[in-house]
N, C-alpha and C positions, 0 to 999 in steps of 0.2 A: 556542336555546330553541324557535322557532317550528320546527325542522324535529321535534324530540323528541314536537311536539304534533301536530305530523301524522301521525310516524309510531305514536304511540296510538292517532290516531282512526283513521287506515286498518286498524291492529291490531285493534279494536276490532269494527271492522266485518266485519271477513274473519273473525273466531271467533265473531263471531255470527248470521253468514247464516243462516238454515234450509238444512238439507238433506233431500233427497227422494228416501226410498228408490224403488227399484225395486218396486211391490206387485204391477203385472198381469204378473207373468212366467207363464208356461206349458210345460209339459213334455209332450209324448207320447211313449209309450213303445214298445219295440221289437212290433210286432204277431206277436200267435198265429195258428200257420195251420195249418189243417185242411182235409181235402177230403172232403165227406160220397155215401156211395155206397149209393142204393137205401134201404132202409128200416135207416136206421146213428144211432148218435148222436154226436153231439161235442160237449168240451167243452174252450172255449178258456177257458185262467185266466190271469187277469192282477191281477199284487202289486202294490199302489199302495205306496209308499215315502213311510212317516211320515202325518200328519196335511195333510189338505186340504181346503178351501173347497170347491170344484167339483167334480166330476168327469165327466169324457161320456166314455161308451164306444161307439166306434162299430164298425159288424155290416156291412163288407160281403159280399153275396152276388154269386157270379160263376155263372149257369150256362155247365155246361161241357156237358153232353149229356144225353139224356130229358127227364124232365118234373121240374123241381123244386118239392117240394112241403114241406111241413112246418111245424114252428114253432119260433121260437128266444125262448128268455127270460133272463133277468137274474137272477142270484144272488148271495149275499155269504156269507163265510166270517173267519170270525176265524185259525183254525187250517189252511186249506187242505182238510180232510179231508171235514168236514162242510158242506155247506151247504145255503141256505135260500131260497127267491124271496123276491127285495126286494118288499116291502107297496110298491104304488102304480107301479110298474115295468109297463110295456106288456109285452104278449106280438105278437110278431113276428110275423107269418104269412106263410111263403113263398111268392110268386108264381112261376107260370111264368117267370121274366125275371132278370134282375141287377138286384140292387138294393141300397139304403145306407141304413141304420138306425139311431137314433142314442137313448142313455138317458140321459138328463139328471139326474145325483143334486146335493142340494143342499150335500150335505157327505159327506166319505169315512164311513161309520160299520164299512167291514169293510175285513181286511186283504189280502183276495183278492178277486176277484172271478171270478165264470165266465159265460159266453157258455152256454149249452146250448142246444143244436139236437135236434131229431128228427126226420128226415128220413123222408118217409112215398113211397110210390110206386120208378118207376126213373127213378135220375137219377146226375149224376156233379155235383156242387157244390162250388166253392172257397167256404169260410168264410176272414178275416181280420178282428181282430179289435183293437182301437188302443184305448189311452187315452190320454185326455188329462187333467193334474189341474192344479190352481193353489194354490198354497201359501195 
C-alpha cells in the first residue's frame, strides 16, 4: 500500500510540474545582396514569415571602389508590389566608408519589407541586407 502511495505522489508531481516553453528564440533570414554602381538604386526585399514581436533589419554597406555616397531607407509592403516608408524609420545616409545599420521595428505590421538605396556619385557598393524576427 505504502509503495501505491508513493507512486501517486511521485505521479502526481511529474504531471504537474510547470513547463517552460521556449519564448526568446530567433530567426534570421537568408540575406539580400546587391551591388549599387554610380548613381543606381537597389532594392533588397525581405518576406518576414507569419506574425512577429521584433524585428531588426540590418544594412550592411561594404565599399568597394570611388566615393560612396547616398541614402538608404526602410519600407513595408503587404503585397510585395507596392510600398511605403515606414512612419518613424531612420533614413541611412551613406558615408565614404563601410558601414552597419540597423532598424529596430517594434512589431512585424508588413509582409515584405525593402531596404532602398540611392546611390548618388561614382562608386561601386556591396549592400546586404538580414532580418532578424522573434516570434
Amino acid at each position: 500500500m505504502k509503495k501505491l502511495i508513493a507512486i501517486g505522489v511521485i505521479a502526481a508531481l511529474v504531471f504537474t510540474m510547470p513547463t517552460f516553453a521556449q519564448t526568446n528564440t530567433a530567426t534570421v533570414m537568408s540575406p539580400a545582396l546587391d551591388t549599387l554602381t554610380n548613381v543606381d538604386t537597389s532594392n533588397l526585399v525581405l518576406k518576414v514569415p507569419g506574425s512577429n514581436n521584433i524585428l531588426t533589419v540590418q544594412l550592411n554597406v561594404v565599399k568597394l571602389t570611388g566615393t560612396t555616397a547616398g541614402t538608404a531607407t526602410l519600407q513595408g509592403s503587404l503585397d510585395g508590389l507596392n510600398y511605403k516608408d515606414i512612419k518613424g524609420a531612420d533614413t541611412l545616409t551613406l558615408a565614404n566608408a563601410s558601414q552597419v545599420f540597423h532598424w529596430v521595428q517594434p512589431r512585424s505590421n508588413y509582409l515584405y519589407y525593402k531596404v532602398r538605396t540611392l546611390g548618388t556619385g561614382t562608386q561601386s557598393t556591396q549592400l546586404k541586407a538580414y532580418l532578424l524576427f522573434r516570434p
